[in-house]
C-alpha positions, 0 to 999 in steps of 0.5 A: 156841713158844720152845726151851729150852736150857741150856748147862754152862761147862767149868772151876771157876772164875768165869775158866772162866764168863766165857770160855765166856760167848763160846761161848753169846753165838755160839750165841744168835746163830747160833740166832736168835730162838725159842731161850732159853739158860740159862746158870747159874753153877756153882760150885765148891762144894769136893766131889771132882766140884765139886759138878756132879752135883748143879749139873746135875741141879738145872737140867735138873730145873728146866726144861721138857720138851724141853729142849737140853743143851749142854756144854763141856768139864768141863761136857760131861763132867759133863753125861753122867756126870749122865745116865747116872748119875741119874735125870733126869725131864725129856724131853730133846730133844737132847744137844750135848757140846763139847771133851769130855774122857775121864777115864781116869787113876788119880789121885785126883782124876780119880776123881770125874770118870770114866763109869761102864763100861758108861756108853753102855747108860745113854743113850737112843738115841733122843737126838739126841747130837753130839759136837764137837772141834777137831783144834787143841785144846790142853787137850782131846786129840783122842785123847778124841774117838775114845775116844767114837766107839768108845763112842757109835756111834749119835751124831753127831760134828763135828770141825773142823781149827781152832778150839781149845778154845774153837772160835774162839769160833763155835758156828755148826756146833752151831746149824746141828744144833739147828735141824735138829731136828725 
């Protein structure tokens, strides 16, 4: 029986896609047959968030049950504001999140991109939730990665010396952890 996982690229721009395109290419991979990866095009669409809630919600309400969510960057960060924002109808098998950036700051534009507080009581624990980061990152700060350590207790969290934002492009540790699920 295939599994289905749809993966959300970081940025806003088409650049961002294609980058990211590597990044799904090492996990289709690395997974190996019995796995379909959706990789939708989400594009800026000119609203404050860029149009990702209602990008992401669209897709994960357009799949079967038991799907894999994978994020990376804006993509992941967007990902959890969709689900512990809307009310997602979909059985979610598990939840992978990428060089995740934390939005604290008070300027405007970041408003938009920012968790609710409290946002952690919203996510079902019973999820499989890992979280991922290079100690290398140049756009993501590390510093993020331990502000959802103390946010997200129950989850998982993978955090490589090397790799950048990008992860060298290798997503064998995120494949390893989804084939490990039951």
């Amino acid at each position: 029986m295939t599994k289905h996982l749809i993966f959300f690229h970081g940025g806003g721009s088409e650049e961002d896609y294609d980058a990211d395109a590597k990044l799904v290419a090492s996990l289709k991979l690395k997974l190996g047959t019995g796995y379909s990866i959706h990789y939708p095009l989400l594009p800026n669409d000119g609203t404050p968030d860029m149009g990702r809630r209602k990008q992401i919600s669209h897709e994960i309400s357009a799949t079967e049950d038991n799907v894999i969510l994978v994020g990376h960057s804006l993509g992941a960060s967007m990902l959890l504001v969709c689900l512990t924002e809307m009310k997602i109808k979909r059985k979610i098998a598990g939840i992978f999140l990428l060089g995740t950036p934390f939005w604290n700051k008070n300027e405007d534009w970041v408003e938009p991109f920012k968790l609710q507080p409290g946002f952690a009581k919203h996510l079902d624990q019973k999820i499989p939730l890992y979280l991922y980061h290079c100690r290398d990152d140049q756009e993501v700060p590390f510093s993020h990665f331990s502000i959802y350590q103390q946010h997200l207790p129950w989850a998982s969290f993978r955090d490589m010396a090397v790799g950048g934002h990008q992860f060298n492009n290798d997503l064998t540790m995120v494949a390893n952890d989804i084939k490990s699920m039951k």
